[in-house]
N, C-alpha and C positions, 0 to 999 in steps of 0.2 A: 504493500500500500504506500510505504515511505517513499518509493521507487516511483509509482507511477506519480503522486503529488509530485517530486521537484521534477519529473521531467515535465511537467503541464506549467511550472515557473520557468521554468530554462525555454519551453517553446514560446510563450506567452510575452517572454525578456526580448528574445532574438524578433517575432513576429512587430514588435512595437520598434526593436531599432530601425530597422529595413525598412519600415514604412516611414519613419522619419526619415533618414538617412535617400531615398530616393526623393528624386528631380522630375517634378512632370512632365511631360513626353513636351517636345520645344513646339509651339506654334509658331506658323510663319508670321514673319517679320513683316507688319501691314505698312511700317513708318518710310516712306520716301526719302531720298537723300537728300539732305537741306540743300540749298543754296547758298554760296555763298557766296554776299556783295561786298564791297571797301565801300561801306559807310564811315567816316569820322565819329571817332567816339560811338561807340554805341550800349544798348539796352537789348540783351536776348532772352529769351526764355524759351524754353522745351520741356516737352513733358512726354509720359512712354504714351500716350495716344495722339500725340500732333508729331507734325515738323519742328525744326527751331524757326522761333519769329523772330526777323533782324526787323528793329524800329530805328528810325534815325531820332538821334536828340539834336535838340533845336539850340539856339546860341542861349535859351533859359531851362536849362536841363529839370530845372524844378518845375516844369509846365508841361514834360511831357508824361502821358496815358502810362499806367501799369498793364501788363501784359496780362492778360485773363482776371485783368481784376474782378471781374463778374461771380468769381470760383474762389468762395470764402475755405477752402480747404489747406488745413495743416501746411501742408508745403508751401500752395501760394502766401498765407498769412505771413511765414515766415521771410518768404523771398521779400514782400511791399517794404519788413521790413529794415532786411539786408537795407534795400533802393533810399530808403527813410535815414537810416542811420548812417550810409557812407554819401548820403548828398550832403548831410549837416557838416559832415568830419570827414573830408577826402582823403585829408591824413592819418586816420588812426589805423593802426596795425591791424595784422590781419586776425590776430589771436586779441587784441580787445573787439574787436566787431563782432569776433564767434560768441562771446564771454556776454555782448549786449543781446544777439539774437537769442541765444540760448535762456534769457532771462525773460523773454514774454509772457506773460501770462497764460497764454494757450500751451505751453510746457507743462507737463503735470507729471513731472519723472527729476528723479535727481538727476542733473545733470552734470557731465563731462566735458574739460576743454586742453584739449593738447598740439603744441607744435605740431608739425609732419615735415619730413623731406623727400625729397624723390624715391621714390621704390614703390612696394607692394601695398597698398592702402585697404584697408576694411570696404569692402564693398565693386569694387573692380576686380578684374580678370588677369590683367595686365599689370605692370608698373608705370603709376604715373610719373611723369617730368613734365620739365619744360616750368617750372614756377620756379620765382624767387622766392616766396616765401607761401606758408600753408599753415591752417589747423583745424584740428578738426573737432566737431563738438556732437557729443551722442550719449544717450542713457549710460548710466553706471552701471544700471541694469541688463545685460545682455541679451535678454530675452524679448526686448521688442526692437522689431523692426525700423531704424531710426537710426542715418547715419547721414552728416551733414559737413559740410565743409566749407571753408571761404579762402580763396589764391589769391594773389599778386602776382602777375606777370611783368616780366621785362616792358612788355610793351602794349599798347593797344592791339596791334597788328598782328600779336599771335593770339589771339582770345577768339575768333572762330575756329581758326583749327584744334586748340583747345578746348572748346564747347563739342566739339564735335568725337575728340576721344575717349573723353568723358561720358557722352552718350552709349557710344559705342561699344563700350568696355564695362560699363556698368551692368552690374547683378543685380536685380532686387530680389532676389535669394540668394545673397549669400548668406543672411543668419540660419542656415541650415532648415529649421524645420517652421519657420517663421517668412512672410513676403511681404516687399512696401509695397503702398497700394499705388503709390507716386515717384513720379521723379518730375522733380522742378530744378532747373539750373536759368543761371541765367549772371548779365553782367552789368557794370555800370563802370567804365573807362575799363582800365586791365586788373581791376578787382571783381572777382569770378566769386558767384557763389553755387552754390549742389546740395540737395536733400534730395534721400531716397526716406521714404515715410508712410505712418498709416495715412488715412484722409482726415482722421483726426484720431484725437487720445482721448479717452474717457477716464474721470478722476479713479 
């Protein structure tokens, strides 16, 4: 009897890891390849159901439209308020901007905020480069899906093709047994910001 009970734990252990531990069969890829224009200065945003949308800013950068502002969800709240905080303070680091966004009110999780350098990143496939400077901010917590990021690039002029490996490269299952519902990226001069996320967090 001792015999068949733990072999009904040990089947019952291995049945639950496997099922975590597997990747849903991949659906095709419906997103078009962006375009990309030489706008001066600009404002992008992309999500895993559109294209990236290049907006041009105007000589009152404070005048121009949010990108989906219509879509009160997690990630865009987050991004209006990336666009809000680095308009006020073009100079503030990249690791005080993560440390502001990550302090919204709509965060309802301890949060985390760290440097990052070129390499393997939580959430991509790949190694990211191409930035001067990085950090990243995401739950303490591991178990939800919620991983966010704000760059500094060299220059304006690499921030498309940079939006664009990012998309590219990006997982919203890499927390294993856990998937964001979103990804919002988006820029404002060659200050980049990226969340992958639920559509929102429940207290």
């Amino acid at each position: 009897m001792k015999k068949v009970l733990t072999f009904m734990i040990v089947a019952t252990m291995a049945i639950s890891i496997t099922a975590c531990s597997k990747k849903p069969a991949e659906t095709p890829d419906t997103t078009t390849t962006p375009e990309v224009t030489t706008v001066p200065e600009e404002t992008t945003v992309a999500t895993e159901d559109s294209d990236i949308i290049t907006e041009e800013v105007t000589d009152a950068p404070e005048d121009t439209a949010t990108p989906d502002a219509s879509a009160d969800t997690l990630g865009n709240t987050l991004y209006k308020d990336f666009l809000d905080k680095v308009k006020a303070n073009p100079d503030m680091s990249v690791e005080e901007l993560a440390n502001q966004i990550i302090s919204n009110p709509v965060i309802q999780f301890g949060p985390a905020v760290m440097p990052v350098e070129a390499g393997y990143l939580p959430g991509f496939t790949t190694e990211i480069s191409g930035f001067k400077s990085g950090a990243m901010f995401a739950p303490m917590i591991g178990s939800i899906p919620f991983v966010g990021y704000v760059f500094e690039l060299e220059s304006e002029d690499d921030v498309e093709a940079f939006l664009t490996t990012l998309k590219d490269t990006s997982d919203p299952r890499w927390n294993v047994c856990v998937e964001a519902d979103e990804t919002v990226m988006g820029n404002y001069g060659a200050k980049v910001f990226f969340v992958m996320c639920p559509t929102s967090i429940e207290g």
